[in-house]
mmCIF file of the N, C-alpha and C atoms, coordinates in Angstrom:
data_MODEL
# 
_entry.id   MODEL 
# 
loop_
_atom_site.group_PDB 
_atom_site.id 
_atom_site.type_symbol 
_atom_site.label_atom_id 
_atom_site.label_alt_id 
_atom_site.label_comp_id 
_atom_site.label_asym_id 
_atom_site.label_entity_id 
_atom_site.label_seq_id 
_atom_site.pdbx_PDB_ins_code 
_atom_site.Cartn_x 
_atom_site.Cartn_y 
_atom_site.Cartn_z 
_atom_site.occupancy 
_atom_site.B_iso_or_equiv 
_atom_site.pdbx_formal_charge 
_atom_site.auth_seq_id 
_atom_site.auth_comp_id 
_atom_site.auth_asym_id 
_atom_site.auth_atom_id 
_atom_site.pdbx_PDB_model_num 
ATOM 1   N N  . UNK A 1 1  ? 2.796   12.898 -5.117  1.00 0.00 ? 1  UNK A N  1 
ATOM 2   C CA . UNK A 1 1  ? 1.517   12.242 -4.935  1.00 0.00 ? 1  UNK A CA 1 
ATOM 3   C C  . UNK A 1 1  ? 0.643   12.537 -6.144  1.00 0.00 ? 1  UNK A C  1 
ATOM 4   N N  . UNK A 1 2  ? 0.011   11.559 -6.561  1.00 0.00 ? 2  UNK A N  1 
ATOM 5   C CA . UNK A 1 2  ? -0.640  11.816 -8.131  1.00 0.00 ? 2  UNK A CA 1 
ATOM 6   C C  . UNK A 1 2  ? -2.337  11.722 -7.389  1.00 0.00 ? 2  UNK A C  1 
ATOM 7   N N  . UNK A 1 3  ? -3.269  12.330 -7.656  1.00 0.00 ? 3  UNK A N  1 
ATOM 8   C CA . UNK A 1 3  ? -4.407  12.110 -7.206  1.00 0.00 ? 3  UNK A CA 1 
ATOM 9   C C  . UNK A 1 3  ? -5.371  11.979 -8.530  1.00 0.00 ? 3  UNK A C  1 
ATOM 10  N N  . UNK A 1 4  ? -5.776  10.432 -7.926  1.00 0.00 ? 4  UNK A N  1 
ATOM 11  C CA . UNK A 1 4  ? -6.336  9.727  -9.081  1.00 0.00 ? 4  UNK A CA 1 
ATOM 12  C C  . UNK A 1 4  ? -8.065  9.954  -8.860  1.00 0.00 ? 4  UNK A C  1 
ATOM 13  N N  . UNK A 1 5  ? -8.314  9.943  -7.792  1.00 0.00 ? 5  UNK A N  1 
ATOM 14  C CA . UNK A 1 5  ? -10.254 10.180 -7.981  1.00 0.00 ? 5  UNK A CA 1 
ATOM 15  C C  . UNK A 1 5  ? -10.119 11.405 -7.592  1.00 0.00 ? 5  UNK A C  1 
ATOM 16  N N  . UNK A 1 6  ? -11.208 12.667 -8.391  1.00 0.00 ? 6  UNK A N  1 
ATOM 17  C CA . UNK A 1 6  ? -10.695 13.986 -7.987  1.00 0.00 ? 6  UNK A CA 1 
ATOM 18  C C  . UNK A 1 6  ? -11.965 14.444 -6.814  1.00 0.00 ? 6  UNK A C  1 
ATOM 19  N N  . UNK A 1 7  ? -12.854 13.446 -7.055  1.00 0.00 ? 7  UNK A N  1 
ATOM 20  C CA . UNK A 1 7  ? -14.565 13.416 -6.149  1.00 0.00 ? 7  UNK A CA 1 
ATOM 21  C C  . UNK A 1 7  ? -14.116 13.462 -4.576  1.00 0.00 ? 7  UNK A C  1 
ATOM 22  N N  . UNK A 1 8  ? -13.192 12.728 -4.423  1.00 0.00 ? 8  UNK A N  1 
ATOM 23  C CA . UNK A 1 8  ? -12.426 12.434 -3.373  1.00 0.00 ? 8  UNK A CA 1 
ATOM 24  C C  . UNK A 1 8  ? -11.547 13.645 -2.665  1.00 0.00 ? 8  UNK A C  1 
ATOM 25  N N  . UNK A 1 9  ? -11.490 14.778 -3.303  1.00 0.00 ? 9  UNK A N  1 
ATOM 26  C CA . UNK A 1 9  ? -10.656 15.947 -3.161  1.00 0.00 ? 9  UNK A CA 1 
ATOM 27  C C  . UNK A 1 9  ? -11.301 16.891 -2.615  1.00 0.00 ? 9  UNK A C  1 
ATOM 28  N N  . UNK A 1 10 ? -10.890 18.018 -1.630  1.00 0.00 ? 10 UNK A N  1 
ATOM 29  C CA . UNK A 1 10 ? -11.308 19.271 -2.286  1.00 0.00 ? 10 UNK A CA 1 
ATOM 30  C C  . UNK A 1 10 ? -9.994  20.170 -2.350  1.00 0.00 ? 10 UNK A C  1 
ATOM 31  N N  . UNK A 1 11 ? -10.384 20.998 -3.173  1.00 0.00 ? 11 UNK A N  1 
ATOM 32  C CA . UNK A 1 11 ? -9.485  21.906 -3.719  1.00 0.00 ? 11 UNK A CA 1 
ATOM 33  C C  . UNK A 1 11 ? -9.788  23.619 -3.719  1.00 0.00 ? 11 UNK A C  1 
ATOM 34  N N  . UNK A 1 12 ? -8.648  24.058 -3.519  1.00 0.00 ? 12 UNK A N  1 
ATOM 35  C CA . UNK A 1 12 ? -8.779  25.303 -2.788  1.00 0.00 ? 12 UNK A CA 1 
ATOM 36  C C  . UNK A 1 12 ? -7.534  26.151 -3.299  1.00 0.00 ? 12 UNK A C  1 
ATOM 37  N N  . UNK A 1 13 ? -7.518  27.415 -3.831  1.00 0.00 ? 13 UNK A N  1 
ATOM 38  C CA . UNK A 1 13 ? -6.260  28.405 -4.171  1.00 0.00 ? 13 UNK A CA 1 
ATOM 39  C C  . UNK A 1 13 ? -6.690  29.180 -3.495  1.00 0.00 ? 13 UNK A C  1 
ATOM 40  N N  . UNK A 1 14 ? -7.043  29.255 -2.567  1.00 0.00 ? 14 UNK A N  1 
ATOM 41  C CA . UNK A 1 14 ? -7.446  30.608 -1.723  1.00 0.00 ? 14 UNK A CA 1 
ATOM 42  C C  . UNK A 1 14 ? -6.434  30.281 -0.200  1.00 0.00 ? 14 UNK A C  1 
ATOM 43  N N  . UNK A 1 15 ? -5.357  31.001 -0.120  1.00 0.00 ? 15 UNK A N  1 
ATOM 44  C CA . UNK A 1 15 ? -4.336  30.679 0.790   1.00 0.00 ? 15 UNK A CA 1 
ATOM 45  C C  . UNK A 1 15 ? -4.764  31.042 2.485   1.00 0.00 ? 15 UNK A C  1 
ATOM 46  N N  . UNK A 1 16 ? -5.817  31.944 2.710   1.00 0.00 ? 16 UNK A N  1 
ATOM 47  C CA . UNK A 1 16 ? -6.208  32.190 3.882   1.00 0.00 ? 16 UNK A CA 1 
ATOM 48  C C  . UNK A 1 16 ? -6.986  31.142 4.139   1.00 0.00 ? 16 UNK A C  1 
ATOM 49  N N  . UNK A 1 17 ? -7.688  31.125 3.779   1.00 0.00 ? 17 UNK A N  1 
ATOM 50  C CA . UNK A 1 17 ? -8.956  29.662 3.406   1.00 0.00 ? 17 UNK A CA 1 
ATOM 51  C C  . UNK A 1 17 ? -8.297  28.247 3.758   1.00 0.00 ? 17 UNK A C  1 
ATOM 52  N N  . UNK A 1 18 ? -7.374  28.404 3.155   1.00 0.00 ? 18 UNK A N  1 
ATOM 53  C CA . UNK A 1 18 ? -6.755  27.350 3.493   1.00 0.00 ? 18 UNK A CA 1 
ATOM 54  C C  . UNK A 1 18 ? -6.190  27.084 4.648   1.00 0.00 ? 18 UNK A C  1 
ATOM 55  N N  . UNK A 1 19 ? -5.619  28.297 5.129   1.00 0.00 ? 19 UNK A N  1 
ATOM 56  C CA . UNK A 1 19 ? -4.862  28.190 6.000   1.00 0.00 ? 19 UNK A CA 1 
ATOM 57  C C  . UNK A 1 19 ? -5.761  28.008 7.592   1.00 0.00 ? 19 UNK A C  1 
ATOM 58  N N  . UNK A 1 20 ? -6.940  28.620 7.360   1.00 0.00 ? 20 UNK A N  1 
ATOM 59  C CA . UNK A 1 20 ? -7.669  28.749 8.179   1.00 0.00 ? 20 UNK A CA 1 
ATOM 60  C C  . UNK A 1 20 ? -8.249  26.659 8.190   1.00 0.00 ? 20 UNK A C  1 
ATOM 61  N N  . UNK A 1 21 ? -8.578  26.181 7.456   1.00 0.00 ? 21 UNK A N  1 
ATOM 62  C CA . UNK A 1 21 ? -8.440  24.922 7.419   1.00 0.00 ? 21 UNK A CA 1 
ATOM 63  C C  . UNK A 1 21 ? -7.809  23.772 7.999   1.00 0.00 ? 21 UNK A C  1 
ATOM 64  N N  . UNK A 1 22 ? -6.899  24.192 7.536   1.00 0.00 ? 22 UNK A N  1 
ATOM 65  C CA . UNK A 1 22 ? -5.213  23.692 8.373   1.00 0.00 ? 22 UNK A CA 1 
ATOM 66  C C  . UNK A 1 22 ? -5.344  23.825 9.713   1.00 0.00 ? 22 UNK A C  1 
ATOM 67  N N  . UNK A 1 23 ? -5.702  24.821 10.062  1.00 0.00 ? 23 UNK A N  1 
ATOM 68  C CA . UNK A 1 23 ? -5.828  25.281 11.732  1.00 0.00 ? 23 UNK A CA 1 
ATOM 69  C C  . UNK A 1 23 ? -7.159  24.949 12.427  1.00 0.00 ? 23 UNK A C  1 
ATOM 70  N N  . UNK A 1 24 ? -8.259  24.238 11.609  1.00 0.00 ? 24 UNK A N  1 
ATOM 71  C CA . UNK A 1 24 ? -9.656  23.835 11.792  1.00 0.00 ? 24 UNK A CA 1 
ATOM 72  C C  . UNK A 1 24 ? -9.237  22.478 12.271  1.00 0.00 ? 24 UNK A C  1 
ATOM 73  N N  . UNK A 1 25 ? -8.539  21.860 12.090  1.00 0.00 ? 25 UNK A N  1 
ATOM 74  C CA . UNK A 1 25 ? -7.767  20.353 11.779  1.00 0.00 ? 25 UNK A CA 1 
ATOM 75  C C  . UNK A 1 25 ? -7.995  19.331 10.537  1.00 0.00 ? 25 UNK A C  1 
ATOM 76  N N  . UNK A 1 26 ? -8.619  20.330 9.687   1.00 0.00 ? 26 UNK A N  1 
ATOM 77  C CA . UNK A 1 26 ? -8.543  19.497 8.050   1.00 0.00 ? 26 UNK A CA 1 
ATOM 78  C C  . UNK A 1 26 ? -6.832  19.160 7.794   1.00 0.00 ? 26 UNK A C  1 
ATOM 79  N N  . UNK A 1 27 ? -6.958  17.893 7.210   1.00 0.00 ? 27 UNK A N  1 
ATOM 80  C CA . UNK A 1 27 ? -5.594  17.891 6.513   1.00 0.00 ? 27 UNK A CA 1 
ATOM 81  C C  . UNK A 1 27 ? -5.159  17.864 4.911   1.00 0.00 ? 27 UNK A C  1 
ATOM 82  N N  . UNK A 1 28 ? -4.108  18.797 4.973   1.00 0.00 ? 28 UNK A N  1 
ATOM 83  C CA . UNK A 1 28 ? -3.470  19.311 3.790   1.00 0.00 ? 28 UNK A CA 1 
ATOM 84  C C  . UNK A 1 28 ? -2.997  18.016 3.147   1.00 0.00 ? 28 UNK A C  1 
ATOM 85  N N  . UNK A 1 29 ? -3.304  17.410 1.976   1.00 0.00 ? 29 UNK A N  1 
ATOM 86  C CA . UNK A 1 29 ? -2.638  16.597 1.285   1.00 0.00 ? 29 UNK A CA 1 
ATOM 87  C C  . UNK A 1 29 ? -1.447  16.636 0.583   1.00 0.00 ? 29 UNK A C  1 
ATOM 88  N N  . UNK A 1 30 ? -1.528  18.024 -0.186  1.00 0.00 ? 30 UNK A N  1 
ATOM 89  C CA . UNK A 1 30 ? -0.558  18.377 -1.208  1.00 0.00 ? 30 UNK A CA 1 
ATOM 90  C C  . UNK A 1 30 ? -0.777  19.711 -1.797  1.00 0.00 ? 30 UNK A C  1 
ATOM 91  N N  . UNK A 1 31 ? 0.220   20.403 -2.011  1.00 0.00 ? 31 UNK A N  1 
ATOM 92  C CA . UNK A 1 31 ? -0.014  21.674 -3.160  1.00 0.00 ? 31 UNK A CA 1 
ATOM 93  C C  . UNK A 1 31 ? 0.498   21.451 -4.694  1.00 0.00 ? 31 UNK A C  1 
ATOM 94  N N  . UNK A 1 32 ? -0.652  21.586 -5.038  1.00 0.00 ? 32 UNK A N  1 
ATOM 95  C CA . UNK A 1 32 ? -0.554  21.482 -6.504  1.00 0.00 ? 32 UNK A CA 1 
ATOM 96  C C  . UNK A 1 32 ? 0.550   22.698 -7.126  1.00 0.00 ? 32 UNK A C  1 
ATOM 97  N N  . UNK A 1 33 ? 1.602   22.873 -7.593  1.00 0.00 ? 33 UNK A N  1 
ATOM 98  C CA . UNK A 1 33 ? 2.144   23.800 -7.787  1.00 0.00 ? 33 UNK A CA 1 
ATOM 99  C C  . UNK A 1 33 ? 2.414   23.930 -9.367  1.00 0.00 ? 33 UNK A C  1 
ATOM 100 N N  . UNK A 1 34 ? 1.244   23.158 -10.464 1.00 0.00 ? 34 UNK A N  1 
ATOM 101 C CA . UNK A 1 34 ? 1.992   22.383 -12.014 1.00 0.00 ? 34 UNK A CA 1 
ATOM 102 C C  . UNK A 1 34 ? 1.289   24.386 -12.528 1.00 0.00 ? 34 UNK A C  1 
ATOM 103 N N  . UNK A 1 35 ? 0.891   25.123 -12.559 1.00 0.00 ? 35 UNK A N  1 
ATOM 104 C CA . UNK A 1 35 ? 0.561   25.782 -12.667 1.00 0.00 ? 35 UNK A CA 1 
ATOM 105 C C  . UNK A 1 35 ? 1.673   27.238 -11.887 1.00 0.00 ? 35 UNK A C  1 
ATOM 106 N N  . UNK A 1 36 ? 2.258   27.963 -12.348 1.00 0.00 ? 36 UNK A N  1 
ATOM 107 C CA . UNK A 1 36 ? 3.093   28.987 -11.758 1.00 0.00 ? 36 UNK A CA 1 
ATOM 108 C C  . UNK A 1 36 ? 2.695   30.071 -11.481 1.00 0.00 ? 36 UNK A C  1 
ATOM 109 N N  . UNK A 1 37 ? 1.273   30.762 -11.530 1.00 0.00 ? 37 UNK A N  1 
ATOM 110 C CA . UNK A 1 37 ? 0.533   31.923 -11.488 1.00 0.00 ? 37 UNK A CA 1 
ATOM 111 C C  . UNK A 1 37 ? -0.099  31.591 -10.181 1.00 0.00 ? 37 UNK A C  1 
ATOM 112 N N  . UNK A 1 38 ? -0.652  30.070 -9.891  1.00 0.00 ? 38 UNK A N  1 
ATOM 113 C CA . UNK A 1 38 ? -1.672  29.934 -8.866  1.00 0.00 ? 38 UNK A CA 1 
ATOM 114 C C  . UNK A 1 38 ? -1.414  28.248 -8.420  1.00 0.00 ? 38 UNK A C  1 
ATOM 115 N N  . UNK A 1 39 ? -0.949  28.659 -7.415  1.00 0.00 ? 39 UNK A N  1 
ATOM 116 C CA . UNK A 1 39 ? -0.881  27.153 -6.599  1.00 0.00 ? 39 UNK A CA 1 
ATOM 117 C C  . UNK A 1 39 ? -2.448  27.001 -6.356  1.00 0.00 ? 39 UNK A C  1 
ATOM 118 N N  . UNK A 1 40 ? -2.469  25.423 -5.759  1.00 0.00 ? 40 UNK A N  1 
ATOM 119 C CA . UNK A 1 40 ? -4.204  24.703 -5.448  1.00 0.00 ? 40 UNK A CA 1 
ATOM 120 C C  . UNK A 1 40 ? -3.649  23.690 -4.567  1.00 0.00 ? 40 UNK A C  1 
ATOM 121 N N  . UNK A 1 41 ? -4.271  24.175 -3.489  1.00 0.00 ? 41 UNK A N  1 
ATOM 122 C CA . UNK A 1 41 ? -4.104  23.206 -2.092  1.00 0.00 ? 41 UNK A CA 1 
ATOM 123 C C  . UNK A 1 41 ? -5.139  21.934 -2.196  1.00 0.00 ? 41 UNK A C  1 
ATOM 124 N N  . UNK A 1 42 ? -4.811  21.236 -1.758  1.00 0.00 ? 42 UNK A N  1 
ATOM 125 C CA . UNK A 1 42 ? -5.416  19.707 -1.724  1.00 0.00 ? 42 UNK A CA 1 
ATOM 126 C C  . UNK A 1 42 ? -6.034  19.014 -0.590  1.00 0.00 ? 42 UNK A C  1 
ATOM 127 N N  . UNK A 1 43 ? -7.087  18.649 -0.459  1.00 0.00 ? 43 UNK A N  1 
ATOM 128 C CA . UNK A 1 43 ? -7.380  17.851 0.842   1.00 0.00 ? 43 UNK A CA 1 
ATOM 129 C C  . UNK A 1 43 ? -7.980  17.298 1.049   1.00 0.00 ? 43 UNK A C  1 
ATOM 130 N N  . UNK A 1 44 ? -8.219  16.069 1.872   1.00 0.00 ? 44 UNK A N  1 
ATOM 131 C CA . UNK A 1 44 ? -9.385  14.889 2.001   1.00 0.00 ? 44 UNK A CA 1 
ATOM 132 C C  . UNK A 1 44 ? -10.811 15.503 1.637   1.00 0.00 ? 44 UNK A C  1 
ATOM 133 N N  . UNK A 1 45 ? -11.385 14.938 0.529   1.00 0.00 ? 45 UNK A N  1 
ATOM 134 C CA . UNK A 1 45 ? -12.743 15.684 1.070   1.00 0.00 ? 45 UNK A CA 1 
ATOM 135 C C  . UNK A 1 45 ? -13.406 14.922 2.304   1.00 0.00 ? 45 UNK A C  1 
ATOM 136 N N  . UNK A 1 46 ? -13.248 15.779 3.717   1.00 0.00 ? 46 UNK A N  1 
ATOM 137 C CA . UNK A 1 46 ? -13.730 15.138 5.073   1.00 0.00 ? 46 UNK A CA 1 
ATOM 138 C C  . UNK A 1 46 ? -15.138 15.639 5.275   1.00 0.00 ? 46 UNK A C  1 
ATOM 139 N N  . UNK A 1 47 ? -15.692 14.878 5.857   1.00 0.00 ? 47 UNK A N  1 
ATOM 140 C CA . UNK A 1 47 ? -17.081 15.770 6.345   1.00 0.00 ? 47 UNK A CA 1 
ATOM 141 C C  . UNK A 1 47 ? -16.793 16.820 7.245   1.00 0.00 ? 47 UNK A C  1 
ATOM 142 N N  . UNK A 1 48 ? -17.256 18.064 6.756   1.00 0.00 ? 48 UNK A N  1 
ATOM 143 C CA . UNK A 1 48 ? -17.083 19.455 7.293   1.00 0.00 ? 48 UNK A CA 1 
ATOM 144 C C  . UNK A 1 48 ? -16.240 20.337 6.805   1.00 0.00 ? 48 UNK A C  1 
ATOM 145 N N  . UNK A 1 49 ? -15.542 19.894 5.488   1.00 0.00 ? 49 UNK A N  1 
ATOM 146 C CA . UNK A 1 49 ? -14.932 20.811 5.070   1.00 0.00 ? 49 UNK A CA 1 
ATOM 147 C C  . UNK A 1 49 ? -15.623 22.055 4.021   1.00 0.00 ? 49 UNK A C  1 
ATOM 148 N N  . UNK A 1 50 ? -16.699 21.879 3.798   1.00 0.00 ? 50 UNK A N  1 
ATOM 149 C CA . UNK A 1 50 ? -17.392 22.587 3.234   1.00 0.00 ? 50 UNK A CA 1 
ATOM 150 C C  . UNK A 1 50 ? -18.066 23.783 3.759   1.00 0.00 ? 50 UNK A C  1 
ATOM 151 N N  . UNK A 1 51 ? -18.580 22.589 5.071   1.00 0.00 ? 51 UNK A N  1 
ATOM 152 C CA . UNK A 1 51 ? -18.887 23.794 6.085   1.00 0.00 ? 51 UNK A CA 1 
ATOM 153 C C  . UNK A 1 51 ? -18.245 25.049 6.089   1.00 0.00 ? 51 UNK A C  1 
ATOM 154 N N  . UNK A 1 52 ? -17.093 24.635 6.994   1.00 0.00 ? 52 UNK A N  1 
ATOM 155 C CA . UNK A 1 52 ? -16.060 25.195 7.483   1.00 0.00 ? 52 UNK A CA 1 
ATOM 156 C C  . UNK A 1 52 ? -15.710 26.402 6.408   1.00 0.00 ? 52 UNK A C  1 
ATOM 157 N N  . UNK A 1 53 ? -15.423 26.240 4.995   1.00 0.00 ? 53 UNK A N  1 
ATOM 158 C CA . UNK A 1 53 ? -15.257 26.988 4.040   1.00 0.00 ? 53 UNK A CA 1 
ATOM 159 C C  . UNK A 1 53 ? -15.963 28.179 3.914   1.00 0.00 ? 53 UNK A C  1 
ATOM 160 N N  . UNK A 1 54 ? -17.310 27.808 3.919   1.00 0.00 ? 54 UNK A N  1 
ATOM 161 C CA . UNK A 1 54 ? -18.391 28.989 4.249   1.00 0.00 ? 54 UNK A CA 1 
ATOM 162 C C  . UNK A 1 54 ? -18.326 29.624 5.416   1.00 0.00 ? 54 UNK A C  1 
ATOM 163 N N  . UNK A 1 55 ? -18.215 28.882 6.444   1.00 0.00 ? 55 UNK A N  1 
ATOM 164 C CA . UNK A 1 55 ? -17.935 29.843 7.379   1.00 0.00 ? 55 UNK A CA 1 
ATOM 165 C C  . UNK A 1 55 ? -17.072 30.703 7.424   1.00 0.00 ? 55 UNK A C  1 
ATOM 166 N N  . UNK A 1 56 ? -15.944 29.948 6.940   1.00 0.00 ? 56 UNK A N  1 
ATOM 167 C CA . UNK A 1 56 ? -14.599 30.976 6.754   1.00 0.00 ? 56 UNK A CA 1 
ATOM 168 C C  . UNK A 1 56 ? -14.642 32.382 5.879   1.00 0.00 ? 56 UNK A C  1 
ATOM 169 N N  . UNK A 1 57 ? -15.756 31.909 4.802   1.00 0.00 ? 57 UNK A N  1 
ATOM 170 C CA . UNK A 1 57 ? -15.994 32.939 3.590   1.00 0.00 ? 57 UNK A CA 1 
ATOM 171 C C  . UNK A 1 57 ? -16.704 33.635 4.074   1.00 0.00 ? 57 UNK A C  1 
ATOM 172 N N  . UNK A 1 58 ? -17.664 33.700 5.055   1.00 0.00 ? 58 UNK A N  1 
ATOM 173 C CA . UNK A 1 58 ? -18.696 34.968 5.853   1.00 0.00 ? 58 UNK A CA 1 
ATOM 174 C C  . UNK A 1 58 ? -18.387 34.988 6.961   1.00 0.00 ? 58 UNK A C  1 
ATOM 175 N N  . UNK A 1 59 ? -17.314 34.835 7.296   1.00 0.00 ? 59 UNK A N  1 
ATOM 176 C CA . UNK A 1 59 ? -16.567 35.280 8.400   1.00 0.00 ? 59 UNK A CA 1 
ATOM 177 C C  . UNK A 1 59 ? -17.490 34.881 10.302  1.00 0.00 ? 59 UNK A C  1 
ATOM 178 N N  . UNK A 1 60 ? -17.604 33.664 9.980   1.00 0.00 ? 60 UNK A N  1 
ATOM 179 C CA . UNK A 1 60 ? -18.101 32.575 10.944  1.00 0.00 ? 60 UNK A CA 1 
ATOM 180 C C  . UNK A 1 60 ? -17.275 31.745 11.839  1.00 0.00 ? 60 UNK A C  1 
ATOM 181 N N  . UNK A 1 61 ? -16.408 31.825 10.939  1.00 0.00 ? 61 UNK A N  1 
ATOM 182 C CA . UNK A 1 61 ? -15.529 30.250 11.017  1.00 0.00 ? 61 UNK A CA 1 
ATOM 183 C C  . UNK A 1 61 ? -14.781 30.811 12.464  1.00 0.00 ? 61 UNK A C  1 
ATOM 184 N N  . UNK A 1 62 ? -13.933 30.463 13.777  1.00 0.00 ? 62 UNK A N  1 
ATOM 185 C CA . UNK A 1 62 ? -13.045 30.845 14.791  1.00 0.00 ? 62 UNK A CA 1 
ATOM 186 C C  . UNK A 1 62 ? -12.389 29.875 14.708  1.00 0.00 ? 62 UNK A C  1 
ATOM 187 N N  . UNK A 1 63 ? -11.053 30.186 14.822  1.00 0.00 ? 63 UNK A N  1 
ATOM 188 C CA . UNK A 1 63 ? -9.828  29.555 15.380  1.00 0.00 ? 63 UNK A CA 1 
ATOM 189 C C  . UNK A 1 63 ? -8.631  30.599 15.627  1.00 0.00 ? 63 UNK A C  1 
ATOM 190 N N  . UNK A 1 64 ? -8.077  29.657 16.568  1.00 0.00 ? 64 UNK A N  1 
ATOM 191 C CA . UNK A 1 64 ? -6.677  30.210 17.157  1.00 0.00 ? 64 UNK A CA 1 
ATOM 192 C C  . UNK A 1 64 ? -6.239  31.674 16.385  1.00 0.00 ? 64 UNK A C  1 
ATOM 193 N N  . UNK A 1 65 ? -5.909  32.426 17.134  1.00 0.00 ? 65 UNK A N  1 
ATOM 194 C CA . UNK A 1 65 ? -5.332  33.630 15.922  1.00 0.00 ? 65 UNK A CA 1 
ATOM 195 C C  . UNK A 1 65 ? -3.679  33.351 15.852  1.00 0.00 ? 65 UNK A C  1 
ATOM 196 N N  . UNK A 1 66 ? -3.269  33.088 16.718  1.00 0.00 ? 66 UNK A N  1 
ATOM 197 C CA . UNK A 1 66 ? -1.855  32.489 16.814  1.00 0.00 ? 66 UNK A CA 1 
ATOM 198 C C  . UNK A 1 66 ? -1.511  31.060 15.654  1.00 0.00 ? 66 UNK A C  1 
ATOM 199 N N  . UNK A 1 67 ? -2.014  30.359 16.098  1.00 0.00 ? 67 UNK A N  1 
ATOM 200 C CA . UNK A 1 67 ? -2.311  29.003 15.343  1.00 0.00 ? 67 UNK A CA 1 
ATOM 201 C C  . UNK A 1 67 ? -2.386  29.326 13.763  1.00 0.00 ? 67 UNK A C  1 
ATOM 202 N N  . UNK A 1 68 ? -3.567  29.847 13.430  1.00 0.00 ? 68 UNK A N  1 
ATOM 203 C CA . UNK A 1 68 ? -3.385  30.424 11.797  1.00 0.00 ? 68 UNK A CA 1 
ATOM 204 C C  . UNK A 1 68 ? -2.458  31.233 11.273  1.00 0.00 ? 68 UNK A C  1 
ATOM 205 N N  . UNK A 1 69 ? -2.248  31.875 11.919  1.00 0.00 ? 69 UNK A N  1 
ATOM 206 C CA . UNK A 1 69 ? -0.849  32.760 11.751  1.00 0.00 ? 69 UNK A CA 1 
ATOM 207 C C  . UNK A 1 69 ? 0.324   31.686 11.370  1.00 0.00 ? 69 UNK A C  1 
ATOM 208 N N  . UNK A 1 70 ? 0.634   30.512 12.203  1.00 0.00 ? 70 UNK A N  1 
ATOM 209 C CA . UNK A 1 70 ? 2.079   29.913 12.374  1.00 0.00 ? 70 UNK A CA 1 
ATOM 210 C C  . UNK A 1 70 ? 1.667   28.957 11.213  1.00 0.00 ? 70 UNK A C  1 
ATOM 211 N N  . UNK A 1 71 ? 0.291   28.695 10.780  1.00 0.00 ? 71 UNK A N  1 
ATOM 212 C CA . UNK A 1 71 ? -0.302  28.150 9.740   1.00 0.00 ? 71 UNK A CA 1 
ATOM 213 C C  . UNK A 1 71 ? -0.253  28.594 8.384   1.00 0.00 ? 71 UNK A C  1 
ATOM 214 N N  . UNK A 1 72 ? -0.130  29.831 8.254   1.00 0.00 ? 72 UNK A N  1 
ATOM 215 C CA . UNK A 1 72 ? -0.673  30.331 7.431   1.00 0.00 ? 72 UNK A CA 1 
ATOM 216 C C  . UNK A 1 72 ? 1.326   30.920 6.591   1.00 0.00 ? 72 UNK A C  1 
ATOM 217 N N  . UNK A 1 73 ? 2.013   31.120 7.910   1.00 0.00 ? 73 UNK A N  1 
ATOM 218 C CA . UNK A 1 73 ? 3.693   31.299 7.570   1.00 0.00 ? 73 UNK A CA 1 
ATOM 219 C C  . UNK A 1 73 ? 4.268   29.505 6.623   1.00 0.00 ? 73 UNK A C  1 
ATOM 220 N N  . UNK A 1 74 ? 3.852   28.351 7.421   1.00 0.00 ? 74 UNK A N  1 
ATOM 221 C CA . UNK A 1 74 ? 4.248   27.509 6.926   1.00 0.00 ? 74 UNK A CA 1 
ATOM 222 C C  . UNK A 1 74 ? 3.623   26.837 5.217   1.00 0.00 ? 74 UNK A C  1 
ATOM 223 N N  . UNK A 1 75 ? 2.457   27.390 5.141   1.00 0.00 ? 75 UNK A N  1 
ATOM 224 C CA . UNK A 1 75 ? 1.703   27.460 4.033   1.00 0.00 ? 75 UNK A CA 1 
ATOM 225 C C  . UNK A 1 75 ? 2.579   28.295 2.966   1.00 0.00 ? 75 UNK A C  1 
ATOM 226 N N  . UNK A 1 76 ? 3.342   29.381 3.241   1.00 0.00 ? 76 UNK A N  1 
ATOM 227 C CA . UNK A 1 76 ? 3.895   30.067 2.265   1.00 0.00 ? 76 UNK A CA 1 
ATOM 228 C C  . UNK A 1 76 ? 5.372   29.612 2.322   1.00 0.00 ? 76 UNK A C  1 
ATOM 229 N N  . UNK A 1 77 ? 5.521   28.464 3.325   1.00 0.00 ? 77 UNK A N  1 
ATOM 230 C CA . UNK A 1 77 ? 7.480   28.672 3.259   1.00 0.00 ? 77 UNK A CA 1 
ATOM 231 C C  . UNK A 1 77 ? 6.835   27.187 2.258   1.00 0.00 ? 77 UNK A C  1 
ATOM 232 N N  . UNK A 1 78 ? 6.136   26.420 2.184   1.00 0.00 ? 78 UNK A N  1 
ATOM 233 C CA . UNK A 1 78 ? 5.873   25.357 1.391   1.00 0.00 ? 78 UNK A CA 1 
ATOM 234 C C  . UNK A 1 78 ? 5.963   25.572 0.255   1.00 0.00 ? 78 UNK A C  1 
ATOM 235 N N  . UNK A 1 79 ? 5.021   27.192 -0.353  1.00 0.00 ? 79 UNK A N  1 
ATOM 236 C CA . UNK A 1 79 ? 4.502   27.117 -1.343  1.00 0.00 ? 79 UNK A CA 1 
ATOM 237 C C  . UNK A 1 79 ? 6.167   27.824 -2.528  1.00 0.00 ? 79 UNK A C  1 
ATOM 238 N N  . UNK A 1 80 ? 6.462   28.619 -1.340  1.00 0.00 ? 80 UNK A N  1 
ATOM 239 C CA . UNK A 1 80 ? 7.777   29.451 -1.644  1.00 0.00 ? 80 UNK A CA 1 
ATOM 240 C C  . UNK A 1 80 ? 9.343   28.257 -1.931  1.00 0.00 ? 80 UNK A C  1 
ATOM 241 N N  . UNK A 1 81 ? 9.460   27.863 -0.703  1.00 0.00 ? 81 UNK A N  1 
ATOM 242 C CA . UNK A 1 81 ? 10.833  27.047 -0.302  1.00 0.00 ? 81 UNK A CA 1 
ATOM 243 C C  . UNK A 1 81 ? 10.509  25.342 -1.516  1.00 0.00 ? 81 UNK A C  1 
ATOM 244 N N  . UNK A 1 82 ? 9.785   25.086 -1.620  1.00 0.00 ? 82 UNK A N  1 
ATOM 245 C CA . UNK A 1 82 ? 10.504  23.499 -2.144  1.00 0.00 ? 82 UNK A CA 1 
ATOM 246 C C  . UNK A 1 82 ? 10.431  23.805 -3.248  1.00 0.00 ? 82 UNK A C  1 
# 
């Protein structure tokens, strides 16, 4: 997937953050992987993902602890496995 408007994005290397996202019900577009030190997760910019970010960053944000967990395993077999 090539992403052509980047306004349209948000972008994120922060893998908990993300993952916690994922489990918010934002959706993951793509991981940027052109970089080998630091993957960058990809995703609609939706209304509330910003929010959500901050919350996540001052420790606001709730979801599933199970859920992020099984979120947060498939986030690394992605980033690891393909």
């Amino acid at each position: 997937m090539k992403i052509t408007n980047k306004q349209n994005y948000y972008k994120s290397s922060d893998l908990g953050c993300c993952a916690a996202l994922v489990t918010a019900g934002f959706e993951l577009k793509m991981i940027d992987k052109a970089n080998p030190k630091r993957v960058v997760f990809i995703f609609d910019m939706s209304e509330g993902i910003q929010l959500s970010t901050e919350d996540y960053l001052s420790d606001r944000l709730e979801v599933s602890a199970r859920r992020y967990f099984e979120n947060l395993r498939v986030l690394k077999s992605r980033i690891y496995g393909d």
